[in-house]
C-alpha positions as a Python dict, from the first residue, in 0.01 Angstrom:
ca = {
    (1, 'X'): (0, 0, 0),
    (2, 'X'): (-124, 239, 216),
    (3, 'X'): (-100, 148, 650),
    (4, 'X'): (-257, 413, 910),
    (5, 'X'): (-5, 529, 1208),
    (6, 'X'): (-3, 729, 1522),
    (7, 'X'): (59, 1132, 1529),
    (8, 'X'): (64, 1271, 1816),
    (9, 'X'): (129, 1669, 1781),
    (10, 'X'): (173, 1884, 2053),
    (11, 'X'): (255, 2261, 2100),
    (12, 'X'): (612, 2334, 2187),
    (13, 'X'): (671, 2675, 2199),
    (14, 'X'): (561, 2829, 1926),
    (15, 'X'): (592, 2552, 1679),
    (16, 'X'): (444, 2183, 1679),
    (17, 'X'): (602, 1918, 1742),
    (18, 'X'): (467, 1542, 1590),
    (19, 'X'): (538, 1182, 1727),
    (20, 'X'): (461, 852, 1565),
    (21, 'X'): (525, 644, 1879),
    (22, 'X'): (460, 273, 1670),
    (23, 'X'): (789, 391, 1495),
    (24, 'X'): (945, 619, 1754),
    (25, 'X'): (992, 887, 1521),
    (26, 'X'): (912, 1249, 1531),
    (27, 'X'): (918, 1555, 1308),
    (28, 'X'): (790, 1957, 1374),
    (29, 'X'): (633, 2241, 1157),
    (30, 'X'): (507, 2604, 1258),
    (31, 'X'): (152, 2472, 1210),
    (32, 'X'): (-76, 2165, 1311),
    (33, 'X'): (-81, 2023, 934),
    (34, 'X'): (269, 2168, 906),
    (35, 'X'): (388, 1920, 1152),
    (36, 'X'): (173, 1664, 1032),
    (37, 'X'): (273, 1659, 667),
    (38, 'X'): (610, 1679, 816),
    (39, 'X'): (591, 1367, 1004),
    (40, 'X'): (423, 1181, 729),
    (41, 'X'): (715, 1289, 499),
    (42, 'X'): (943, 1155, 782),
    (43, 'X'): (764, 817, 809),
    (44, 'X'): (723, 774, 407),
    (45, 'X'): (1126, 830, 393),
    (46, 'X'): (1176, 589, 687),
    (47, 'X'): (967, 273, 512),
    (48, 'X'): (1189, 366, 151),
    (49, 'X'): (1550, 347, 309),
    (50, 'X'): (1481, 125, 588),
    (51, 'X'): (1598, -287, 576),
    (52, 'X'): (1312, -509, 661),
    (53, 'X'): (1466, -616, 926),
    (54, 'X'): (1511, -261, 1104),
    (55, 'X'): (1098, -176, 1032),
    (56, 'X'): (1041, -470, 1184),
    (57, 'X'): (1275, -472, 1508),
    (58, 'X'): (1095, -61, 1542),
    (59, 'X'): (781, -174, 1472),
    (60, 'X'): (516, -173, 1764),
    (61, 'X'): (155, -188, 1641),
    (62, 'X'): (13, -274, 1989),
    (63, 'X'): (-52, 118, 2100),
    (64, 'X'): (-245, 233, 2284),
    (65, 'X'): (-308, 662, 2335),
    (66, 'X'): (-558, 747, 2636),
    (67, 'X'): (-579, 966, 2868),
    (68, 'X'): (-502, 912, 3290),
    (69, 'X'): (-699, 1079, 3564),
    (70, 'X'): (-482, 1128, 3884),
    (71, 'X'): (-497, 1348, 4191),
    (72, 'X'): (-294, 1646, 4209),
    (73, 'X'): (-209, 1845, 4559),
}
């Protein structure tokens, strides 16, 4: 079964960092795919060793990634 999740991947310093906030887990590589492959090795690992009942209690499919315009000064 395959199911699509968030990655979020951001530069932190001079490695990436990666976020799958509809698990709230997170992973890092020196490199964009790096830290992607990284996170999807994370997430894979989580949904083999994890109970059903602790994917489901971390679990949030409602989410929502946009961006915010506010005034600044």
């Amino acid at each position: 079964m395959l199911k699509q999740l968030t990655a979020i991947i951001e530069r932190d310093g001079d490695e990436y960092t990666s976020l799958c906030p509809e698990l709230d887990i997170a992973s890092q590589g020196r490199t964009v795919e790096d830290a992607r492959e990284s996170l999807r090795e994370a997430l894979e690992l989580f949904f083999e060793t994890a109970s059903s009942e602790e994917i489901q209690q971390r679990l949030h499919e409602d989410i929502y990634v946009t961006r915010v315009e506010i005034a600044v000064g």
